[in-house]
N, C-alpha and C positions, 0 to 999 in steps of 0.2 A: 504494500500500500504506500509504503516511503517513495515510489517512483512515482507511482499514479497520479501523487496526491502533492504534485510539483508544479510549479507555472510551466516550465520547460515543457511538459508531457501536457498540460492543457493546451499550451500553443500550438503546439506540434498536431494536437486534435483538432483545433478550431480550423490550420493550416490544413487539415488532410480534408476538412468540411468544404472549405472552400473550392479546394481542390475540384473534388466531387461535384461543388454546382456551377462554377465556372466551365461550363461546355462551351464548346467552338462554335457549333450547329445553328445556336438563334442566332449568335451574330450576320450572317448572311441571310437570313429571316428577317430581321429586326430590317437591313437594308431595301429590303424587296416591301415589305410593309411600307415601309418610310415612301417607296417610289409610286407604288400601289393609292395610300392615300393623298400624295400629290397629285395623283395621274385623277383622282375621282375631286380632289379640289377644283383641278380643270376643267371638268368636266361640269360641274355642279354650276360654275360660273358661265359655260360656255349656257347653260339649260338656261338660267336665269338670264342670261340678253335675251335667248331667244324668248321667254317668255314675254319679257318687256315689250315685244316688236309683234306676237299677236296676240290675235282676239281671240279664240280657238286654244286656252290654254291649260284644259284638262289633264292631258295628255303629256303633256312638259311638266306639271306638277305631279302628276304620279311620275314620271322618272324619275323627277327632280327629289323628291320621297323615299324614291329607291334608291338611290344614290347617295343620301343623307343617310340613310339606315347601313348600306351597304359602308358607309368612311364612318359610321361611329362602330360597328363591326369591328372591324379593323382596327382601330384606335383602341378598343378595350385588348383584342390581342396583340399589340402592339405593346401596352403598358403592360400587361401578362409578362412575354415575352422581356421586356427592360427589366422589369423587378426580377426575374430570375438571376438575373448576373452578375445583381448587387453580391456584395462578400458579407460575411460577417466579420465584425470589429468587436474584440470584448477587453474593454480597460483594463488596464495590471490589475486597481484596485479593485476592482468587481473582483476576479478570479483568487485574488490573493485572501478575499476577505471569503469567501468562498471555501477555498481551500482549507482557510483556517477553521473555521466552523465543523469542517471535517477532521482533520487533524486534532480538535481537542479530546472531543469521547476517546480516539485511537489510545491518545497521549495518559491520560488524567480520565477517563468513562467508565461506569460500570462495563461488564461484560453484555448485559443487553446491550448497552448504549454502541460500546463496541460492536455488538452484531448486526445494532439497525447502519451504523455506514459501511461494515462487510456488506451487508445483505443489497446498498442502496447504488455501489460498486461494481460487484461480481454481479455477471446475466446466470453465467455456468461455466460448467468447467467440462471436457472432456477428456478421459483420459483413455489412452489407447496405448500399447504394447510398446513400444519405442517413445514414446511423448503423450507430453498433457499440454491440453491447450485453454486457456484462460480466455474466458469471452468477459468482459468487463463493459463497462457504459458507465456515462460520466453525467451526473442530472445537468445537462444541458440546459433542459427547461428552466432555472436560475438565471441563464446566462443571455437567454435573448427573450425579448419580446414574443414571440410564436415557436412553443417549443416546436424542435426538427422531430423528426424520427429515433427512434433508440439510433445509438453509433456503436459499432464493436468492432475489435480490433481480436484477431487473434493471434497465440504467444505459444512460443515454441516451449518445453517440459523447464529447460533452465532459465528462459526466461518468468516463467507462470514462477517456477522454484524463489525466483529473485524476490517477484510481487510478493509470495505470500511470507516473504522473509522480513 
């Protein structure tokens, strides 16, 4: 738990988080969007003169409707798409005071208290013939505004050996 329960080893998680949601993929998405809702600004404006110019203008407003629906469409997948690529940012001090809250039961806790941050730590454990591997998770949900998904990492026998040292 001495490793787990280090800012190094949270960064290094937050760093593997970001990793994970920083894809390549929308970025060229994100671009075709961008050109897509210009291509439909032009177009909404070009509907609007011609409306202006006649009388007969049913028909120009329902495009014109559809094409309004069709660019806020797009705009909501668009802002989708950008907020996926945001990073996460989590201050020393948040993590460190975090940490510490963890650290004291370890330190100074009864042995329940000790087993509710084993228990809040460790997912499972498996162990097989040659190795054991430590699935661990880290209450994330502390750390950002919209918890993620459980995180886990798996550890080779002398590493798990280390953790539980």
């Amino acid at each position: 738990m001495d490793r787990v329960l280090t800012y190094d080893f949270v960064t290094s998680l937050v760093n593997d988080v970001n990793s994970e949601l920083r894809r390549p993929e929308p970025a060229g998405q994100i671009t075709q969007l961008h050109r897509r809702v210009h291509a439909l600004d032009r177009a909404i404006t070009k509907l609007v003169d011609v409306a202006e110019k006649e009388e007969d203008t049913a028909e120009v407003v329902s495009r014109l409707r559809q094409r309004k629906e069709e660019r806020e469409r797009l705009r909501q997948e668009l802002r989708l798409l950008e907020s996926s690529q945001e990073t996460i940012e989590v201050p020393r001090h948040i993590v460190e005071a975090i940490l510490a809250e963890m650290r004291e039961p370890l330190a100074n806790g009864t042995l329940a208290a000790q087993r509710t941050v084993v228990k809040s730590a460790v997912d499972h454990i498996v162990v097989e013939k040659n190795r054991a591997q430590l699935y661990y998770q880290f209450p994330c949900a502390s750390l950002y505004k919209v918890p993620p998904a459980r995180l886990e990492r798996a550890h080779t026998a002398s590493e798990a050996a280390a953790l539980s040292a």
